[in-house]
C-alpha positions as CSV (number, residue, x, y, z in Angstrom):
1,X,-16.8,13.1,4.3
2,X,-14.5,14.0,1.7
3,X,-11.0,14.9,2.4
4,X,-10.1,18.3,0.7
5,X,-6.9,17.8,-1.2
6,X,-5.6,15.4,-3.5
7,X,-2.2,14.5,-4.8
8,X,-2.2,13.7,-7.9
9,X,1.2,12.8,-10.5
10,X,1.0,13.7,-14.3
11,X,1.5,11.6,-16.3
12,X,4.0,11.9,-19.5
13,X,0.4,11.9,-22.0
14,X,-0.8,14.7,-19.9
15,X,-3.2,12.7,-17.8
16,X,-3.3,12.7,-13.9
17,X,-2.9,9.6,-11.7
18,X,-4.6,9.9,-8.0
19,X,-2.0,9.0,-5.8
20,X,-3.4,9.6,-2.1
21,X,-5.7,12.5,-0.1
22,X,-4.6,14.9,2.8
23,X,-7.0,16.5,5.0
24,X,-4.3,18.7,6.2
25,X,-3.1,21.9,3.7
26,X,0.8,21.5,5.7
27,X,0.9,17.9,5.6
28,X,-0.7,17.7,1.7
29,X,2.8,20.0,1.1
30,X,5.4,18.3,2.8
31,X,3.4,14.6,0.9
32,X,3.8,16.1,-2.4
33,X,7.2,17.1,-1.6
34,X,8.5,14.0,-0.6
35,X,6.7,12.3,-3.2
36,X,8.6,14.2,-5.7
37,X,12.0,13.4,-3.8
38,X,11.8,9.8,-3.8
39,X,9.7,9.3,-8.1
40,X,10.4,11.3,-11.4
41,X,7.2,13.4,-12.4
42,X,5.2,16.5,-11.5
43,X,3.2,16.0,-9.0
44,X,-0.2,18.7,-8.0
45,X,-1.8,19.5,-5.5
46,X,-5.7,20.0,-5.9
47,X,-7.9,22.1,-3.3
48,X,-11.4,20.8,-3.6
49,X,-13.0,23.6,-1.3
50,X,-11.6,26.5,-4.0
51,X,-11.5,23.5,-6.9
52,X,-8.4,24.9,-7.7
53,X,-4.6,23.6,-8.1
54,X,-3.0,24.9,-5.3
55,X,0.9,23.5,-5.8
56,X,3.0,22.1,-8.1
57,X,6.0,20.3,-7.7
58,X,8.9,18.7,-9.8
59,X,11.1,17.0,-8.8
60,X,13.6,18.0,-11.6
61,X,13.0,21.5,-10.1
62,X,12.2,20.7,-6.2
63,X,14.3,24.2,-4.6
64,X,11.9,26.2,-6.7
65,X,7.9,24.8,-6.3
66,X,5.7,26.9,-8.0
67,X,2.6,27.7,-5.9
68,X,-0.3,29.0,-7.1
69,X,-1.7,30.9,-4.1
70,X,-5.2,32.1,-4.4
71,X,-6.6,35.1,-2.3
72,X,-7.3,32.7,0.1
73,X,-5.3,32.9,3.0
74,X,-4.7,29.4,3.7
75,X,-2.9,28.6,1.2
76,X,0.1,30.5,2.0
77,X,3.2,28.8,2.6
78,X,4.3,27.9,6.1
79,X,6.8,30.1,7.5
């Protein structure tokens, strides 16, 4: 079974470098975040149930994560 989300970091020639999945949506965020924290790079988050980019973090710019919500209601952010 495939997990549904991968986090993936961007390389500077555009490409992306698999870095680890997440079968959890929460736990895929607080991953990427930390991730981010501790490497310099943007770093994605891909949904492969809505094949879609769900979250993008850098971590020159970590207190403002741009999220790419979809009408699906999963994806919003924890409260």
């Amino acid at each position: 079974m495939q997990t549904p989300f991968d986090l993936l970091r961007r390389d500077p020639d555009g490409s992306f470098i698999w870095i680890e999945a997440a079968a959890d949506l929460v736990l895929a965020r607080t991953r990427l975040r930390e991730l981010a924290s501790h490497a310099p790079g943007e770093y994605v988050l891909f949904d492969h149930t809505i094949q879609k980019t769900v979250e993008k973090v850098s971590n020159s710019n970590l207190s403002s994560w741009k999220s790419l919500e979809a009408s699906d209601p999963r994806l919003a952010k924890p409260q």
